[in-house]
C-alpha positions as CSV (number, residue, x, y, z in Angstrom):
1,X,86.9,137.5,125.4
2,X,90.1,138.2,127.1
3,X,88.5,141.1,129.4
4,X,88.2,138.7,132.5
5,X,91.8,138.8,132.5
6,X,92.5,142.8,133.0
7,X,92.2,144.2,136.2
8,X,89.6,147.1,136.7
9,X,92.6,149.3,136.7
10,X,93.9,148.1,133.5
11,X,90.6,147.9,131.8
12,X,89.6,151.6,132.9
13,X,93.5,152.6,131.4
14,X,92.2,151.0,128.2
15,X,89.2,153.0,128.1
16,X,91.1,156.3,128.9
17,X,93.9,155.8,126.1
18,X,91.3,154.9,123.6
19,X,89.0,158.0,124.5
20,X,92.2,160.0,123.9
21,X,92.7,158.4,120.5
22,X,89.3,158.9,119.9
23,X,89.2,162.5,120.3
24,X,92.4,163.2,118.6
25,X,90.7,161.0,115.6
26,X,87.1,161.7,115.7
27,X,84.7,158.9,114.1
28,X,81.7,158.4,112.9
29,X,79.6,156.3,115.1
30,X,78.4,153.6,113.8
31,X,77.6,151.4,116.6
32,X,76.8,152.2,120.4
33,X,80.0,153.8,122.1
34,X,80.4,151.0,124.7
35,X,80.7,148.4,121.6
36,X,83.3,150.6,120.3
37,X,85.6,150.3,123.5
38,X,85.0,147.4,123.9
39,X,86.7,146.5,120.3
40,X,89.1,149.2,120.8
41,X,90.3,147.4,123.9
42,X,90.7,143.9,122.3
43,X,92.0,145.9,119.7
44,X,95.6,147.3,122.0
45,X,95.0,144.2,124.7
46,X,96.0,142.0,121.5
47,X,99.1,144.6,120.6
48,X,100.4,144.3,124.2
């Protein structure tokens, strides 16, 4: 996992983009909300 890399200020700017994303795209959950951030990070760390 690449999180040990980001800074607490980058990590909690990762968490606030993809809570925006989520609420302009709502989803069904379908696992626990901190798993979901936690992919959706890795998810735009790895498109940086």
């Amino acid at each position: 996992m690449m999180a040990g890399k980001l800074s607490k200020q980058e990590r909690k700017a990762l968490i606030q983009e993809v809570e925006k994303k989520r609420a302009e795209h709502p989803v069904k959950k379908t696992e626990s909300g901190f798993a979901t951030i936690d992919k959706d990070a890795e998810k735009l760390e790895s498109e940086n």
